[in-house]
N, C-alpha and C positions, 0 to 999 in steps of 0.2 A: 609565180609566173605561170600562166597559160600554157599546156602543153603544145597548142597547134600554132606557135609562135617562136621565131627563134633569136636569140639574144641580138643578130642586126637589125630587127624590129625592135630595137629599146635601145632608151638614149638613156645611160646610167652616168650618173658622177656622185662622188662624195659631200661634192658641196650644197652646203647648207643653203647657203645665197640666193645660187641657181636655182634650185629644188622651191626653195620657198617664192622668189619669183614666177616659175614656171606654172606655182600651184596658183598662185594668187591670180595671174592673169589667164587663170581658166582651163591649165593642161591637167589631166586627174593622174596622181601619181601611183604608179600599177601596183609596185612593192616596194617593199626595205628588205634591204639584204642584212640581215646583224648578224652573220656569221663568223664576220669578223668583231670580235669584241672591242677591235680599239675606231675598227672603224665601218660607220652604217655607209649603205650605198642602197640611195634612191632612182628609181627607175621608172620610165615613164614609156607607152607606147608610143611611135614615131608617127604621129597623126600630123594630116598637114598642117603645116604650118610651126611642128616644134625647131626644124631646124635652124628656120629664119629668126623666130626667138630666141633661142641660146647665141645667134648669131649678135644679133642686136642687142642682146644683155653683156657682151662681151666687148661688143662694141661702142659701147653706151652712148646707141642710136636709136630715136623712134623708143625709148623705153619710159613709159609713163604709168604710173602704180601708185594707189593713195599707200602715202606713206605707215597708216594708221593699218589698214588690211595686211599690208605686206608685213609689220612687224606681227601680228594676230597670226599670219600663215606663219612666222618662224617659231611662234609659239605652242601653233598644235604640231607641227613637224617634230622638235622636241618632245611635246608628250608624247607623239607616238612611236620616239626612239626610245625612252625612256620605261616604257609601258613592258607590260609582261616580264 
């Protein structure tokens, strides 16, 4: 993380889903947190427009993703939990 940013500038969840939706449909994910060894947490800058996404991924509104990218996004999400 960015020192001149502070963590309510960053929308962080554990989940893989979100994370991998989020990446697929264009939001760049900032870090991984592996600090906790059972569980990674992914974080993202709060750019416009992330809110209305996780909003609508929740909502399962307005949510349209080639099915084929989005499984490719859970895949490199993985290698780069899995990584180092």
């Amino acid at each position: 993380m960015t020192n001149h940013h502070s963590l309510k500038d960053f929308y962080s969840t554990p989940d893989l889903s979100i994370a991998s939706y989020l990446v697929t449909i264009g939001f760049p994910l900032d870090h991984l947190d592996k600090s906790n060894r059972r569980k990674v947490v992914f974080s993202f800058y709060r750019d416009d427009g992330l809110d209305q996404a996780i909003q609508a991924f929740w909502a399962d509104t307005d949510v349209s993703v080639s099915p084929l990218q989005y499984f490719n996004t859970i895949k490199t999400l993985k290698n780069r939990i899995y990584s180092e």
